[in-house]
C-alpha positions as a LaTeX table, in Angstrom:
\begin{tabular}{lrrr}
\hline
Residue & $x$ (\AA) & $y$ (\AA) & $z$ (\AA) \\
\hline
Unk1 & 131.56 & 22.34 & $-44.04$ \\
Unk2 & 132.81 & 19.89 & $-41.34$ \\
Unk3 & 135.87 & 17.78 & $-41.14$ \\
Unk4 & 136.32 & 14.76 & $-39.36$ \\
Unk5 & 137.42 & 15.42 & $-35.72$ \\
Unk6 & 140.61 & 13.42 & $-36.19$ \\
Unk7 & 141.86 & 14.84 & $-38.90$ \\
Unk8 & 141.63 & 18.40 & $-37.92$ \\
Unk9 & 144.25 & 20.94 & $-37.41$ \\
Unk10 & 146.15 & 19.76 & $-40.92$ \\
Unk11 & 145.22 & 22.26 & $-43.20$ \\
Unk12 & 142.17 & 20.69 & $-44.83$ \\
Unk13 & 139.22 & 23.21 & $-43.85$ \\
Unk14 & 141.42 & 25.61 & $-45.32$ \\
Unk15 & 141.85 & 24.12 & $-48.19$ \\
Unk16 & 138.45 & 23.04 & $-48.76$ \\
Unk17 & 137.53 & 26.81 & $-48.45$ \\
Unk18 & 140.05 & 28.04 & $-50.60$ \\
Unk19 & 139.00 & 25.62 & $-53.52$ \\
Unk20 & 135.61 & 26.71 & $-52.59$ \\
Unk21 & 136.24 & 30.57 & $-52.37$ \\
Unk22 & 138.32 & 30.15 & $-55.84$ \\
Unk23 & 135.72 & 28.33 & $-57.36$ \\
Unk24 & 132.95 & 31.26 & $-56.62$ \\
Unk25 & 135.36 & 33.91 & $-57.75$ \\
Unk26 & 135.05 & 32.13 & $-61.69$ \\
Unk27 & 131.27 & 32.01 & $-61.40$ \\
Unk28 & 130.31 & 35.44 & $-63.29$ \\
Unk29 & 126.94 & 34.77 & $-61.14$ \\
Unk30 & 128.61 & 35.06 & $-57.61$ \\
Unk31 & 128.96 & 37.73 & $-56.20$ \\
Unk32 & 129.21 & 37.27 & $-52.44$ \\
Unk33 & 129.43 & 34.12 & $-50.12$ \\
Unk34 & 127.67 & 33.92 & $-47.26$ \\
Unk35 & 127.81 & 31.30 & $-43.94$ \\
Unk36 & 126.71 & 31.23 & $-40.47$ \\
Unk37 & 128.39 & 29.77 & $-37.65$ \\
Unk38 & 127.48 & 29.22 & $-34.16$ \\
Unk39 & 129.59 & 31.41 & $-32.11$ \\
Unk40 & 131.27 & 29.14 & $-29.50$ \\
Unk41 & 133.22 & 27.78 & $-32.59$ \\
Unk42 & 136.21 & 30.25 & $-32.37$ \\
Unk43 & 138.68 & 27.83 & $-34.12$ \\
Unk44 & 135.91 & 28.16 & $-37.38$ \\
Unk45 & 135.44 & 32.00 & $-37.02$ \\
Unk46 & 139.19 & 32.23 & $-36.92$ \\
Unk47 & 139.80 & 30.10 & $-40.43$ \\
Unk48 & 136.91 & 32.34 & $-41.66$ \\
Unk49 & 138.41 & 35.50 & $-40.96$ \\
Unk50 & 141.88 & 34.49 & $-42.36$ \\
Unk51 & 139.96 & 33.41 & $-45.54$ \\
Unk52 & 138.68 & 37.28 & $-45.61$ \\
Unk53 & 135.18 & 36.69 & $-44.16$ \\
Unk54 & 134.15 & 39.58 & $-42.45$ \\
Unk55 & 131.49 & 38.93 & $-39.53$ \\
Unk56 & 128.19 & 40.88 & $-40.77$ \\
Unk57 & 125.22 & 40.28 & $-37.81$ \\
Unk58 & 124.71 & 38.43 & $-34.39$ \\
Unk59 & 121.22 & 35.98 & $-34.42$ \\
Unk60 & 121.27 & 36.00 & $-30.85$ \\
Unk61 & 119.92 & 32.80 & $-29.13$ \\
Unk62 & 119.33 & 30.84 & $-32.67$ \\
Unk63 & 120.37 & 27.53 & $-31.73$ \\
Unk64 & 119.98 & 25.25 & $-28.41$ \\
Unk65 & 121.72 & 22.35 & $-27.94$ \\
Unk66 & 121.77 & 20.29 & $-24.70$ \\
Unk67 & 120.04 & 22.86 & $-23.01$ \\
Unk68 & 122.80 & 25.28 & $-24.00$ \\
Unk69 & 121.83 & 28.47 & $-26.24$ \\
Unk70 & 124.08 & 29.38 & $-28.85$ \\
Unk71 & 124.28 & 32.71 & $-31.23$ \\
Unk72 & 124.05 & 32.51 & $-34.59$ \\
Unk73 & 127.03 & 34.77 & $-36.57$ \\
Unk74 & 126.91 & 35.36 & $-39.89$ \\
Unk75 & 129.94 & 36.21 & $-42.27$ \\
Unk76 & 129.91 & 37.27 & $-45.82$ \\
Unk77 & 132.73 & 37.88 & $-48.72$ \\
Unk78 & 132.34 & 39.31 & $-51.69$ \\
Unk79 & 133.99 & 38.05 & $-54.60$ \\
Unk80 & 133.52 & 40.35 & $-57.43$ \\
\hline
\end{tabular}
């Protein structure tokens, strides 16, 4: 999920999660959601966390960027 950097900070990752969240919750199917996010995004963690995501495991050194390494965290909710 990304939203466009001008229009951040009004409330629309949110909602986009919470439409996405309800949606899984009236899937008999789903059970648990699951997402990873690179862990120098605090503002995402944050939203995540609020949402009920609980952080799970640490992929240490998954990503590099610019020369730059960045952990992987992953988050998971369960919805039944």
């Amino acid at each position: 999920m990304n939203v466009k950097r001008d229009l951040r900070g009004n409330g629309i990752g949110r909602r986009l999660l919470d439409i996405g969240i309800a949606w899984a919750r009236n899937r008999p199917s789903i059970e648990k959601l699951i997402l990873v996010v690179t862990s120098n995004n605090a503002h995402a963690i944050g939203l995540y966390t609020k949402c009920g995501f609980s952080i799970e495991g640490t992929e240490i050194r998954a990503i590099k960027r610019n020369g730059q390494y960045y952990d992987f965290i992953h988050m998971g909710l369960f919805v039944k």
